[in-house]
C-alpha positions as CSV (number, residue, x, y, z in Angstrom):
1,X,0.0,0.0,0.0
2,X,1.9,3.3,-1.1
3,X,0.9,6.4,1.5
4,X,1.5,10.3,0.5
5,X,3.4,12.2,3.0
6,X,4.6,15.8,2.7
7,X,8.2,16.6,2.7
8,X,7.6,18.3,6.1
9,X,6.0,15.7,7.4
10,X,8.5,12.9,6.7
11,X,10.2,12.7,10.0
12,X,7.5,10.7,10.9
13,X,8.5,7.8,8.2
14,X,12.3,8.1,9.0
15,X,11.8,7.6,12.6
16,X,9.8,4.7,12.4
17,X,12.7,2.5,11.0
18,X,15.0,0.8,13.3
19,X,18.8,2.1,14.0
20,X,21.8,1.6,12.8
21,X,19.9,0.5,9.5
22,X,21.7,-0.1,6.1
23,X,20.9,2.2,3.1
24,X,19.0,-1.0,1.4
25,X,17.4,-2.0,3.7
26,X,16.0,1.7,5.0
27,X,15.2,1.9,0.7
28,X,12.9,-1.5,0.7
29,X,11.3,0.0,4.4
30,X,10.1,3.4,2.9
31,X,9.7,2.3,-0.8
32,X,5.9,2.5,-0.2
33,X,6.1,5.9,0.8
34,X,5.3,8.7,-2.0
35,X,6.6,12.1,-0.8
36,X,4.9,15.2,-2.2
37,X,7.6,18.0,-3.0
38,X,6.4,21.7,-3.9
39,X,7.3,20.6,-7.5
40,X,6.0,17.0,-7.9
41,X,6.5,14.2,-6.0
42,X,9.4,11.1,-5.7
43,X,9.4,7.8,-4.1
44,X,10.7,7.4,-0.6
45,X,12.9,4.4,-0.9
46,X,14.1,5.5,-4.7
47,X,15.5,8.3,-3.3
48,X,17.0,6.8,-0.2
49,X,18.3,4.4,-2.4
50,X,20.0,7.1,-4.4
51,X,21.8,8.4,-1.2
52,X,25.4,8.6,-0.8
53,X,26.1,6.4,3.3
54,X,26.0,3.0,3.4
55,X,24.5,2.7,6.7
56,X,22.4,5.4,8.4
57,X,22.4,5.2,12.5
58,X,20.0,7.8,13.4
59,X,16.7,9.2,11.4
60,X,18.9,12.8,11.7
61,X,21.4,12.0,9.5
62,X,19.2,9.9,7.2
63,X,16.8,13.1,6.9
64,X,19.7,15.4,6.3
65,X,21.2,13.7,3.4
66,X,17.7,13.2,1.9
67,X,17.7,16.9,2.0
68,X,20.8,17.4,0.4
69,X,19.9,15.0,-2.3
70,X,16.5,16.8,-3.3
71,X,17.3,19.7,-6.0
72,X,16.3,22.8,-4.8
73,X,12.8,23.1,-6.5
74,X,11.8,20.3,-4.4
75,X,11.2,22.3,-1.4
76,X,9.6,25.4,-3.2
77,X,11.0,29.1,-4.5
78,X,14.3,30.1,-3.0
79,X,13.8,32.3,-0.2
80,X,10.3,31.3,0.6
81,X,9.1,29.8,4.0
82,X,6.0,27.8,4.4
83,X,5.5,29.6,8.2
84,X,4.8,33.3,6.3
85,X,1.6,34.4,5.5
């Protein structure tokens, strides 16, 4: 069963998986998981999958490299917070 999450609300899905866990395995875990970027949308596990550590020990540092992995029309217009308005 695939589930939709927003980028800010993927925490959620990272810390769910067990620690230290290898890049594979945390790929196959969230590969169900369809996150929905402010230009589209990519699947969870592909993109863990296309992430650079072998092994992640904490959902931090798995969550920070998924950030520096997204291009940066993936979180919306430089410049731009979601808190304004």
């Amino acid at each position: 069963m695939t589930r939709e999450v927003k980028l800010s609300r993927v925490d959620d899905e990272l810390e769910a998986l067990s620690y230290p866990i290898p890049r594979d395995d945390a790929a196959v875990e969230l590969d169900g998981v369809t996150v929905l970027l402010a230009d589209g949308e990519v699947n969870l596990g592909e993109l863990v999958s296309e992430t650079d550590s072998d092994t992640y020990r904490s959902a931090e540092g798995l969550k920070t490299e998924l950030h520096n992995s997204l291009p940066r029309e993936a979180v919306g217009e430089p410049y731009q917070s979601e808190g304004e308005g």
